[in-house]
C-alpha positions as CSV (number, residue, x, y, z in Angstrom):
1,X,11.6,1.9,-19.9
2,X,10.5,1.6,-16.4
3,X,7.0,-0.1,-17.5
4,X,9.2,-2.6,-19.1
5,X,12.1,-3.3,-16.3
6,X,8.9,-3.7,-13.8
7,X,7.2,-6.9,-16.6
8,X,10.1,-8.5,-17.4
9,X,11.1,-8.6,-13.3
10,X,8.2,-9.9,-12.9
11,X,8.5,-12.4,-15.7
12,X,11.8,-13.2,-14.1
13,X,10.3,-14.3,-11.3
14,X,7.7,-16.2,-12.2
15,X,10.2,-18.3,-14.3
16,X,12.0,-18.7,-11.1
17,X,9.5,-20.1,-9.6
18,X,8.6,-22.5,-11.9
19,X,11.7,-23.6,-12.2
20,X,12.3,-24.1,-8.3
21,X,9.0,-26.0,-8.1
22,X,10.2,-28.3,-10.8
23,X,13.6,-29.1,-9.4
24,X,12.9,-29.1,-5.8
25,X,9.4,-29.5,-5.0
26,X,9.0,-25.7,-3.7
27,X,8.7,-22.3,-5.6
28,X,10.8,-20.5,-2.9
29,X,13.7,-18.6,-4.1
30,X,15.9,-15.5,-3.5
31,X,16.3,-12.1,-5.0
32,X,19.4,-13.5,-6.8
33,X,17.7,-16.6,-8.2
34,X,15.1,-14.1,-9.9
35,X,17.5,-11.7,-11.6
36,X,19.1,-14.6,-13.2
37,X,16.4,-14.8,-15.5
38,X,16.4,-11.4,-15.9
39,X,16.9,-9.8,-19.8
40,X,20.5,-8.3,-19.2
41,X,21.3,-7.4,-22.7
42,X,18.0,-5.9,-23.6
43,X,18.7,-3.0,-21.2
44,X,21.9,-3.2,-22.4
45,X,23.4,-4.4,-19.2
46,X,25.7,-7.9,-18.5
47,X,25.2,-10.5,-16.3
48,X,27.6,-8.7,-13.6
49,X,25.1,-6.2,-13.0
50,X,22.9,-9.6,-11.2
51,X,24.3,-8.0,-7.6
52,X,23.4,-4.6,-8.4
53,X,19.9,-5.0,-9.5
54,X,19.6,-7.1,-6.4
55,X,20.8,-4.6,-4.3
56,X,18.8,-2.1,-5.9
57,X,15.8,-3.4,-5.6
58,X,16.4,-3.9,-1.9
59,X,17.4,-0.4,-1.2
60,X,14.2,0.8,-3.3
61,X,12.2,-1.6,-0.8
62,X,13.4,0.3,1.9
63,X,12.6,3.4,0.8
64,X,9.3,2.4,-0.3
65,X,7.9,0.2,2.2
66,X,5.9,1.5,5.8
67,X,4.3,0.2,8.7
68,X,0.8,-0.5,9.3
69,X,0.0,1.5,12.2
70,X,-2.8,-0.8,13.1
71,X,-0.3,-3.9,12.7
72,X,2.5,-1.9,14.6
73,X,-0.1,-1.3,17.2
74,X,-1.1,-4.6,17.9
75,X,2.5,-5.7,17.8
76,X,3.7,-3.4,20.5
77,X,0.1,-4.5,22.7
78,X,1.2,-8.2,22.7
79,X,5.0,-7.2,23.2
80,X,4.0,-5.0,26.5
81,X,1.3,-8.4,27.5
82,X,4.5,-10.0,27.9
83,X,4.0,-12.4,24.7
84,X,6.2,-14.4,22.3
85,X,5.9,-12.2,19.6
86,X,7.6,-12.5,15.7
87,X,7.4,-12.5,12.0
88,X,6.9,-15.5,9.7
89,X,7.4,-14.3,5.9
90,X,7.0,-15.8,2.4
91,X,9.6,-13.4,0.6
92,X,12.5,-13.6,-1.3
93,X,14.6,-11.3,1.3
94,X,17.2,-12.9,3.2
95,X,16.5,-12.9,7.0
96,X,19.1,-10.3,7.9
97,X,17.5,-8.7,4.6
98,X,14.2,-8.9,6.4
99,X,15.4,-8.0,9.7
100,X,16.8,-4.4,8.0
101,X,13.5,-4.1,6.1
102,X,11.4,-4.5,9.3
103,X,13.8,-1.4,11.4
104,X,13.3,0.8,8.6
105,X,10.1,0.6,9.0
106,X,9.7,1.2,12.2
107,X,13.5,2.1,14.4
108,X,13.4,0.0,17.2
109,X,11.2,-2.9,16.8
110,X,12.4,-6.1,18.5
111,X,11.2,-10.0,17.9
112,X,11.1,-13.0,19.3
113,X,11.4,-14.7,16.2
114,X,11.9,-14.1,12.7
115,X,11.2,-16.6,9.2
116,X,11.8,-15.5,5.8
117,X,11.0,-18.3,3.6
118,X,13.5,-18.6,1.1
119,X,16.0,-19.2,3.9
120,X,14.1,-22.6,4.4
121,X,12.9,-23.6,1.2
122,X,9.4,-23.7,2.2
123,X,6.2,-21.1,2.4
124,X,3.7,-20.9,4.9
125,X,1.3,-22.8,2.6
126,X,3.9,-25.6,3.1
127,X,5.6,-26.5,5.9
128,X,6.9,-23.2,7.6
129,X,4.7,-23.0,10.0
130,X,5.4,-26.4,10.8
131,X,9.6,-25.1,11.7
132,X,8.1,-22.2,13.5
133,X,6.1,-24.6,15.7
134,X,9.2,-26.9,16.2
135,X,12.1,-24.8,16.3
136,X,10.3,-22.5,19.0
137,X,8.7,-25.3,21.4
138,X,5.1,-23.4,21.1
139,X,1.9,-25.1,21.1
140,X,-0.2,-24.3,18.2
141,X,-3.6,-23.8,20.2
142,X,-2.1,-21.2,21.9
143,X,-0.5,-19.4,18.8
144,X,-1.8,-16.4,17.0
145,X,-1.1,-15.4,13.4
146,X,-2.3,-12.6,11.4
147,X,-2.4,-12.5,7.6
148,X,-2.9,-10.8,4.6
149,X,-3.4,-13.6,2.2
150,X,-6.0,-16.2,2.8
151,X,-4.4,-19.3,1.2
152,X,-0.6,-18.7,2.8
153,X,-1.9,-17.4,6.2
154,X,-5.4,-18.1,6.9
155,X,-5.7,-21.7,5.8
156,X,-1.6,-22.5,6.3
157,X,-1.8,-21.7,10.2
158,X,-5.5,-23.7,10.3
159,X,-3.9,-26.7,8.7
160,X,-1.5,-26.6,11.8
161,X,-3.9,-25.4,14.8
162,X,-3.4,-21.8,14.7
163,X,-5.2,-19.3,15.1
164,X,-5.1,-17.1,12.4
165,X,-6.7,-13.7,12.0
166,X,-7.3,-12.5,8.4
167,X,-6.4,-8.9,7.5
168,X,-6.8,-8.0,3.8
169,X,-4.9,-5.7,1.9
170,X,-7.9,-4.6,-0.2
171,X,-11.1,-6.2,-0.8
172,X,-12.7,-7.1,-3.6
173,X,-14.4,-3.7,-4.6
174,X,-11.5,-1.9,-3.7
175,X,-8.9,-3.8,-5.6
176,X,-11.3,-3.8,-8.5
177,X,-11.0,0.2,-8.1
178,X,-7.6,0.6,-8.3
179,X,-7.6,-1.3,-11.5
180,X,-9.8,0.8,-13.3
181,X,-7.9,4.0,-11.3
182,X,-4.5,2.2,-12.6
183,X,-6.0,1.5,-16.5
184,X,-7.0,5.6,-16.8
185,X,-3.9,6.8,-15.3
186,X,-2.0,5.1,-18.4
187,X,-4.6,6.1,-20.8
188,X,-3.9,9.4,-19.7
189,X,-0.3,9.9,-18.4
190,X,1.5,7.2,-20.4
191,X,4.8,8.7,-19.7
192,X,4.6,8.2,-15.7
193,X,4.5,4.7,-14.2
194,X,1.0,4.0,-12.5
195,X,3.1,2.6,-9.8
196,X,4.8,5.1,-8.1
197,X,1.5,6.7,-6.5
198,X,3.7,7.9,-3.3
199,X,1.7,5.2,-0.9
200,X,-1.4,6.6,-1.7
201,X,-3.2,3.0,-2.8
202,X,-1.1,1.6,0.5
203,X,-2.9,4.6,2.9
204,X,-6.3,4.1,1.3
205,X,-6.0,0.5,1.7
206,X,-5.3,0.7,5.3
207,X,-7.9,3.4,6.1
208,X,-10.6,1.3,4.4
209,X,-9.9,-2.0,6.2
210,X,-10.3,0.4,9.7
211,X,-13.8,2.1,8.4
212,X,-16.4,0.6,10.6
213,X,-19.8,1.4,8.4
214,X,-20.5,-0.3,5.6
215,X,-23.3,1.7,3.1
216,X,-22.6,2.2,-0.1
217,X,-22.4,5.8,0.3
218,X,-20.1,5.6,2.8
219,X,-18.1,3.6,0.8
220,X,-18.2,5.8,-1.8
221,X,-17.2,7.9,0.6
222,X,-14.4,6.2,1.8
223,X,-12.7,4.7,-1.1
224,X,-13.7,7.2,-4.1
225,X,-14.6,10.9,-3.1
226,X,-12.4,11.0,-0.2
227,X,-9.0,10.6,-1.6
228,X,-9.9,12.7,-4.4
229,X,-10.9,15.8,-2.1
230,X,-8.1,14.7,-0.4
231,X,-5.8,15.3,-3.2
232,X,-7.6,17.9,-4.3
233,X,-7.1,19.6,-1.0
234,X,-3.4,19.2,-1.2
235,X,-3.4,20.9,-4.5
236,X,-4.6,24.0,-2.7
237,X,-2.6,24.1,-0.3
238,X,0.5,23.7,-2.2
239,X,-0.6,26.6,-4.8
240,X,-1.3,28.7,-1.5
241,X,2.1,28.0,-0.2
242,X,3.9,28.6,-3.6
243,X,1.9,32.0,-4.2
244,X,3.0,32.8,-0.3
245,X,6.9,32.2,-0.7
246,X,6.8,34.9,-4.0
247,X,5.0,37.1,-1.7
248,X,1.8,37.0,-2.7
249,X,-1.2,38.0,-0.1
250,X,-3.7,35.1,-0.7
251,X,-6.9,34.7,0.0
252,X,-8.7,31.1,-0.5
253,X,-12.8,31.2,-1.6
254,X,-14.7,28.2,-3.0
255,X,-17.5,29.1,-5.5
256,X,-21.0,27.3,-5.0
257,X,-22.3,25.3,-5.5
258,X,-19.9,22.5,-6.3
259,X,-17.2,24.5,-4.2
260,X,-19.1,23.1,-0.9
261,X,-17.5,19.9,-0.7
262,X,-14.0,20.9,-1.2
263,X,-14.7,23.9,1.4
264,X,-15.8,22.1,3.9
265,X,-12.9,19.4,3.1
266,X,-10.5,22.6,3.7
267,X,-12.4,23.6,6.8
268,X,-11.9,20.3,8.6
269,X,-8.1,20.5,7.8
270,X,-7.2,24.0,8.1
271,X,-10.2,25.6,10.5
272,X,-11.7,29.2,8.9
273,X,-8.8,30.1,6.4
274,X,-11.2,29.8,3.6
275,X,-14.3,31.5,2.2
276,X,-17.5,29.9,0.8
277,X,-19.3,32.2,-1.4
278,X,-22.4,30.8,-3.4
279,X,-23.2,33.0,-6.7
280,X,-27.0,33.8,-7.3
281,X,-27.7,35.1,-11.0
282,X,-31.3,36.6,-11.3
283,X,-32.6,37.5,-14.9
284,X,-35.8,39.3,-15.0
285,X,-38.8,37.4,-15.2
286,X,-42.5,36.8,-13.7
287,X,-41.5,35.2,-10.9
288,X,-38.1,35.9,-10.7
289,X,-35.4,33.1,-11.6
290,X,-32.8,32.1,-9.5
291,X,-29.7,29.5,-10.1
292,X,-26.4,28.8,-8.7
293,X,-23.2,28.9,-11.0
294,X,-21.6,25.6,-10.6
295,X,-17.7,27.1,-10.4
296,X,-15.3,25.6,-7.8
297,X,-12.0,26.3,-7.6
């Protein structure tokens, strides 16, 4: 049911869109504009429920949606230089929509300036930028945007001399990851929606884009093997923890040779509560042999 609510909202939408562009030139619309498109009667729902979809969409948006630290970072760095700082948007949230959206992210945060697109019926790949510059009185050779998407932000704010700065949500490889991680997950798990990965894809995302090396090992490293001892270490831990609250004394070893990773994972994260132990089995023979049992666990 889920799977199906998520492709016909998205259908919605893109109907929406077309239809917008058709009738006014522009493919900016609201949340309410999409839902009216939306199959009401095939989930058994009437057209009254429009608001309430809306709304809960919205509050799963809040729920759902963090702060890039490194964004939130730079953010704060220009606010304390004493800059103009803001928030140009192409979304279908309201401004005071937006406004909420950006404080539950992050409490606190102030602007100097805030655009959500469908308020003015034009995207930064149109003429948004162009109201930012006029409405706020700033040159554009002295104005600095950063984007995620490379039509909308990169080449939008060039088309009106400003200086953008390009900051991709994945890149190539790794988007082309989480498609083949997304395909096996429902080849596997039908029942669960690939979707709802608790941020996981947003974390990896964010800590690839900071990783300074670039060899494919460390790659590998960053965007394959990592998250997966990562998870892998969180499993432990939470079957340590469990086996604790009943009582349990427990002990923690990892079994060589494939155990080393994973040890050395917990090690990092929670300093000498583990034990490595690597298995020899000898059989008699002229010179002995020796080999490792491959068990982790």
């Amino acid at each position: 049911m889920s799977v199906s609510f998520v492709q016909h909202r998205i259908q919605a939408e893109a109907r929406a869109r077309k239809l917008a562009l058709e009738r006014c030139g522009s493919t900016e619309v609201r949340i309410a504009d999409i839902y009216k498109y939306f199959p009401f009667r095939l989930f058994d729902l009437s057209r009254d429920a429009l608001g309430d979809l809306a709304q809960i969409e919205f509050e799963a948006e809040l729920e759902l949606c963090r702060a890039n630290p490194e964004m939130l970072e730079q953010y704060m760095d220009m606010k304390r230089g004493g800059f103009r700082v803001g928030f140009i948007s192409d979304t279908y949230w309201s401004t005071d929509q937006l406004a909420q959206l950006l404080r539950s992210c992050s409490p606190g945060l102030t602007w100097d300036f805030l655009y959500a697109s469908c308020d003015h019926g034009s995207g930064k790949s149109e003429a948004l930028f162009e109201a930012y510059l006029a409405e706020q009185g700033i040159d554009a050779a002295s104005s600095f945007h950063v984007g995620d998407n490379h039509n909308a932000d990169i080449k939008g704010a060039r088309r009106h001399g400003i200086r953008p700065r390009y900051y991709p949500q994945a890149s190539a490889p790794l988007a082309s990851k989480f498609q083949r991680e997304t395909s096996i997950f429902e080849l596997l798990c039908p029942d669960q929606p690939s979707r709802l990965d608790c941020g996981a894809r947003t974390l990896r995302r964010a800590v690839t884009a900071r990783s300074a090396e670039h060899s494919p090992a460390f790659n590998l490293g960053v965007t394959v093997l990592g998250p997966v001892m990562a998870a892998f270490d969180a499993f432990i831990e939470a079957q340590r923890a469990a086996l604790a609250r009943k009582g349990a004394r427990v002990a923690i070893g990892f079994l060589g040779r494939d155990g080393l990773l994973p040890y050395r994972v917990w090690q990092a994260n929670h300093g000498e509560t583990g034990a490595y132990v690597e298995i020899v089995v000898s059989a008699w023979s002229d010179p002995p042999i020796r080999s490792n049992l491959s068990v982790s666990c």
